[in-house]
Structures are given as C-alpha cells and as structure tokens.
PADREN-160641 format. One record per atom (N, C-alpha, C, CB): atom name; x, y, z. Coordinates in pm, whole numbers. Each point is the difference from the previous one (the first is absolute). Last residue first. Glycine has a CB too. Example, Ala and Ser with C-alpha at 12.3 -4.5 7.8 and 13.67 -1.06 7.14 Angstrom:
BEGIN
at, u, v, w
N, 1285, -225, 708 .
CA, 82, 119, 6 .
C, -77, 109, 73 .
CB, 118, -63, -215 .
N, -89, -509, 208 .
CA, -89, 119, 0 .
C, 90, 120, 0 .
CB, -189, -117, 125 .
//
This chain:
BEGIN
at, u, v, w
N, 13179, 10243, 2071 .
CA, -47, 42, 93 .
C, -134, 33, 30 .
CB, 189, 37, -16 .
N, 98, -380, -343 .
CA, -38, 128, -15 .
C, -75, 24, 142 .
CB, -13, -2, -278 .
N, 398, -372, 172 .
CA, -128, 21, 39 .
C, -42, 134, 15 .
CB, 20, -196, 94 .
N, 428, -22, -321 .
CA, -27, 54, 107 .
C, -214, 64, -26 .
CB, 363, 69, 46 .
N, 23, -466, -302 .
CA, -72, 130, -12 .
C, -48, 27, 140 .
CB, -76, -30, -248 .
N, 512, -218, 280 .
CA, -107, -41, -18 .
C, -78, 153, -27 .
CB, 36, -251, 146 .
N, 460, 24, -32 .
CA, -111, 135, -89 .
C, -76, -86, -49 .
CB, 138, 202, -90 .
N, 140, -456, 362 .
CA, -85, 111, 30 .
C, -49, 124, -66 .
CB, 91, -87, 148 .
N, 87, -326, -381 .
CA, -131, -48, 44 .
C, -20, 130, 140 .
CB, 29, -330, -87 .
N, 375, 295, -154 .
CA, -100, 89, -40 .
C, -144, -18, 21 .
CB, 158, 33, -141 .
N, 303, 21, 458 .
CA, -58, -91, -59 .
C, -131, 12, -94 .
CB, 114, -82, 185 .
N, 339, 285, 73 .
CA, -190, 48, -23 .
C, -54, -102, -87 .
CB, 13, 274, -9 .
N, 485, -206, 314 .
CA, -37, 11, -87 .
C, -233, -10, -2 .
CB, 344, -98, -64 .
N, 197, 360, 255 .
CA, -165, -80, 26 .
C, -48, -63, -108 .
CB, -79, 163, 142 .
N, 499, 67, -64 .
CA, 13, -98, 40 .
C, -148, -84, 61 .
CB, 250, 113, 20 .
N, -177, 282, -393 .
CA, 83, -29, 69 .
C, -4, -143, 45 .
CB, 3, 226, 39 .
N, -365, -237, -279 .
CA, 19, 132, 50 .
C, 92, 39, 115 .
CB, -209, 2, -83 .
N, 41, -414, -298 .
CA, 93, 47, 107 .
C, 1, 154, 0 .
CB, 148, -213, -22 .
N, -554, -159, -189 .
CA, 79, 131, -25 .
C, 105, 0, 134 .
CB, -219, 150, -139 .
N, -87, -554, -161 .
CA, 33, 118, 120 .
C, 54, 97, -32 .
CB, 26, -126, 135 .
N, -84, -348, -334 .
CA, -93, 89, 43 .
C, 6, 61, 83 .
CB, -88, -90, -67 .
N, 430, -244, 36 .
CA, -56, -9, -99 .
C, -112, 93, 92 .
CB, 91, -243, -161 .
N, 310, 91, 449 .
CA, 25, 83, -121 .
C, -111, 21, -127 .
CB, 231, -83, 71 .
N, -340, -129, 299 .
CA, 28, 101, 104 .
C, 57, 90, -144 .
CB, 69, -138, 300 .
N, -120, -326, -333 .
CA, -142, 73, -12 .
C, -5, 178, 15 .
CB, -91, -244, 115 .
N, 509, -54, -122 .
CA, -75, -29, -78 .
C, -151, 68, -20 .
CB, 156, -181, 41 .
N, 98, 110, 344 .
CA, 26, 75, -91 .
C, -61, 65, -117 .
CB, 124, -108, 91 .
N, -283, -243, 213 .
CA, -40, 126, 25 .
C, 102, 133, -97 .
CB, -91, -126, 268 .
N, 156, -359, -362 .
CA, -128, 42, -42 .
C, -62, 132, 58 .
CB, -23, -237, -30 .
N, 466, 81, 184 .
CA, 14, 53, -142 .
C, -180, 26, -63 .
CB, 281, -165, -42 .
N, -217, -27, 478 .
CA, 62, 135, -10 .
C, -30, 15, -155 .
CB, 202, -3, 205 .
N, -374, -376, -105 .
CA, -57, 132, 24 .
C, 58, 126, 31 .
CB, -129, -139, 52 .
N, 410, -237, -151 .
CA, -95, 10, -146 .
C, -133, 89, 83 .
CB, 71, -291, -169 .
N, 277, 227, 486 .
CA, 47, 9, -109 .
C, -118, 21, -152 .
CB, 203, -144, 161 .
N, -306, -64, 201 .
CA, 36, 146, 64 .
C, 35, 106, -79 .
CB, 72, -111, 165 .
N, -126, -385, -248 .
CA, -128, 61, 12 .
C, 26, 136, -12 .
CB, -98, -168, 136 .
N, 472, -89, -63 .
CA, -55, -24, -146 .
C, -116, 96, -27 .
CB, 63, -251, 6 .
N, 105, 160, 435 .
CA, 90, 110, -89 .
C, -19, 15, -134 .
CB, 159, -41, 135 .
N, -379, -329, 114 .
CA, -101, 123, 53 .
C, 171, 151, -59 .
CB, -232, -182, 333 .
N, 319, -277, -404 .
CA, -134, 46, -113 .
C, 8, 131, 113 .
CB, -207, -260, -134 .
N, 541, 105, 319 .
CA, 50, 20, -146 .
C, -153, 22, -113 .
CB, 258, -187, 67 .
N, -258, 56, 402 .
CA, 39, 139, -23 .
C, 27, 54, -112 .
CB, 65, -26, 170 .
N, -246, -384, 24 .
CA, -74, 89, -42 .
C, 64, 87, -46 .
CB, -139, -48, 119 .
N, 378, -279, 131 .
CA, -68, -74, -150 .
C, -60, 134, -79 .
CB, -97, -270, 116 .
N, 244, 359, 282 .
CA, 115, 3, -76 .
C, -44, -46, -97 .
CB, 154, -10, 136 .
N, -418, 58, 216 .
CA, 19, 74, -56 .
C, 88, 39, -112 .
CB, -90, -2, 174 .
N, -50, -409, 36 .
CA, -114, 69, -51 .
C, 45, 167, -95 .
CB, -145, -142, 246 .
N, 453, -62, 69 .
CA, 17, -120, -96 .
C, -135, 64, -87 .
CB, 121, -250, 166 .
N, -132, 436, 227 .
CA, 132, 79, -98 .
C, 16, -102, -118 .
CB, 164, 120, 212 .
N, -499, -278, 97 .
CA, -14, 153, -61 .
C, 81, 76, -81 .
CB, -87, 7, 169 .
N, 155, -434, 45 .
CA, -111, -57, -94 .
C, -16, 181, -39 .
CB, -151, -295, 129 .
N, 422, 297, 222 .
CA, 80, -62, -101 .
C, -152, -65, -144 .
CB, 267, -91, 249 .
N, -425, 267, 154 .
CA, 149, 93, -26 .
C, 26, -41, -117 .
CB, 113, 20, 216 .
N, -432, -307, -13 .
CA, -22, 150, -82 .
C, 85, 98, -55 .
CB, -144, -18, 125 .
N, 303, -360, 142 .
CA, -91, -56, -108 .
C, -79, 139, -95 .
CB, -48, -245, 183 .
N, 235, 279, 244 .
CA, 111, 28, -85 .
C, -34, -75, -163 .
CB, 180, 9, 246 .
N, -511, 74, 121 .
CA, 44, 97, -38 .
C, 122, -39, -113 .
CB, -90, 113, 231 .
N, -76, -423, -34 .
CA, -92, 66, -59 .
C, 59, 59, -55 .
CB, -141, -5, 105 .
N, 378, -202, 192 .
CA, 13, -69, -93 .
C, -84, 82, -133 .
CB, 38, -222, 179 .
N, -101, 326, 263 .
CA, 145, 84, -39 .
C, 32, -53, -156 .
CB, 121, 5, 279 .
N, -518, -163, -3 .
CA, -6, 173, -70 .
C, 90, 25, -49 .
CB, -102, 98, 127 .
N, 173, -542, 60 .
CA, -110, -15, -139 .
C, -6, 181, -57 .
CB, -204, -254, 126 .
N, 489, 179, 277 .
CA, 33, -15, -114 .
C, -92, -26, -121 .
CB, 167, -53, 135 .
N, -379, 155, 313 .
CA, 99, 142, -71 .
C, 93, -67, -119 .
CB, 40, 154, 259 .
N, -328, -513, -115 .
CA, -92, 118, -44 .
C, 60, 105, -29 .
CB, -153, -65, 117 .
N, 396, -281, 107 .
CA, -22, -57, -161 .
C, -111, 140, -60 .
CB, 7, -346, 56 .
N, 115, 373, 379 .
CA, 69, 75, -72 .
C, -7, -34, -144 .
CB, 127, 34, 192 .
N, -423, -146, 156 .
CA, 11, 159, -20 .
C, 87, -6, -101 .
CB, -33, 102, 226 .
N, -34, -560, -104 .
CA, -85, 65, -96 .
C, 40, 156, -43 .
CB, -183, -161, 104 .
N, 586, -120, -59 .
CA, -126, -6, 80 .
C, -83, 99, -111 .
CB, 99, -37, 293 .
N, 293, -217, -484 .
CA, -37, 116, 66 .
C, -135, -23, 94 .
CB, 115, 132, -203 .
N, 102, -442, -129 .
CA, 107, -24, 153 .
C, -86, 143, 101 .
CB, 336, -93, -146 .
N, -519, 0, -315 .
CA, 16, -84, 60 .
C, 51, 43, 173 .
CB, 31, -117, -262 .
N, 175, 404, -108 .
CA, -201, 14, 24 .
C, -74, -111, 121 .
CB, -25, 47, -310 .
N, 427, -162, 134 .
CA, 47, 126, 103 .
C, -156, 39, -10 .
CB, 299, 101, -52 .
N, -292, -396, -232 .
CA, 85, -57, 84 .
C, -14, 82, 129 .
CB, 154, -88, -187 .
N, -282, 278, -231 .
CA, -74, -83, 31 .
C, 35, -63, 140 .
CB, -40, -17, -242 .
N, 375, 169, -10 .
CA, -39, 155, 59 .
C, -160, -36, 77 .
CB, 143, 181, -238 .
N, 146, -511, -2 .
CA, 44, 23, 163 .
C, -38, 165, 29 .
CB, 237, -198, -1 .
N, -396, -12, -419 .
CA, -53, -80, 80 .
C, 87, 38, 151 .
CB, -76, -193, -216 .
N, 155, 471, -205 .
CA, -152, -2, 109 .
C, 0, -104, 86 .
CB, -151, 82, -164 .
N, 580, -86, -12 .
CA, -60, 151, 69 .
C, -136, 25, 30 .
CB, 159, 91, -117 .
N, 0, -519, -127 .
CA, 54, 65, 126 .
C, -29, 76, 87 .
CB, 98, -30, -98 .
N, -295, 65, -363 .
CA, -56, -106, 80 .
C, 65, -26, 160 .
CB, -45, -104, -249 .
N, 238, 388, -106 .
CA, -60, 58, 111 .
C, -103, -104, 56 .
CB, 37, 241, -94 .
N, 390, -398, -152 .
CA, -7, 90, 194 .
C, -131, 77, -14 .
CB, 294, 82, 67 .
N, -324, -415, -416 .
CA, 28, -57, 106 .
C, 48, 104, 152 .
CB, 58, -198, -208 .
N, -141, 358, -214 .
CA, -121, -7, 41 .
C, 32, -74, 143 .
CB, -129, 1, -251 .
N, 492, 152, 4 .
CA, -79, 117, 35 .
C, -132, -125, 66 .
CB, 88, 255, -230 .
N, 159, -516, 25 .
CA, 96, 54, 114 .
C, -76, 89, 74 .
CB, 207, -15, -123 .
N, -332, -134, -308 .
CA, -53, -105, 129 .
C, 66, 47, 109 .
CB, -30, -216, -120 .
N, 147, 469, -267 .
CA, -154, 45, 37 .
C, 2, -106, 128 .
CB, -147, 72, -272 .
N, 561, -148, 110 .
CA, -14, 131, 59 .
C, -144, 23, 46 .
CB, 187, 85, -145 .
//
C-alpha cells in the first residue's frame, strides 16, 4: 500500500514536470505562479489543521485564567465589576 502511494505521486510529479517541459516560456511562468499558489493553499490549510488543536488548547486555558482572575478581588456592582486594585487612597487637594 505505502509503495503504491509513493509510486503514483512520483508519477504525478514527474508528468506534471513533463508538461512544465512541453510549455513555452510565458506559460511555464503562468503555470510555475499557478503551481505557487496551490502549493500555499494546500501547505496553509495542512498548517492549519496541524495547529488547530494546540492553538484551542491555548484559548481555552486563557479563557479560564481570565476567569479565574476576573472572579478573585473585586466587587460586582450589578453587571460591573471593580476590581480592588481601583481603590486606591485618594490624594489630598
């Protein structure tokens, strides 16, 4: 099975190479950009899919650490809350 997979995309590059070949210059240049692009495309979502599962990890444990902070020293006044680092003594005039 694995030698199978490697053997078609060796295939697949060497007659995508092939056809690179057969092109003139202008256009071997619009398929090299087109080739670009889809090289980024796919190298980006492949980037993003690896990542996604830490960067929900992250998101996740600074949510709860802003919780976390948001419930210890304060005060709620209705739907405000005051934190006690702003009372502070006030400066005589």
């Amino acid at each position: 099975m694995f030698e199978t997979i490697i053997a078609g995309t060796v295939l697949l590059v060497c007659a995508i190479l092939l056809v690179r070949l057969a092109l003139g210059v202008r256009r071997r240049m619009q398929f090299d950009f087109m080739m670009q692009r889809w090289w980024a495309l796919l190298a980006g979502t492949w980037l993003r899919l690896w990542r996604w599962p830490a960067a929900r990890r992250q998101a996740n444990r600074e949510t709860r650490d802003a919780i976390e902070r948001a419930r210890g020293g304060g005060e709620w006044d209705g739907n405000v809350y005051r934190p006690k680092s702003f009372r502070k003594p006030r400066k005589p005039h």
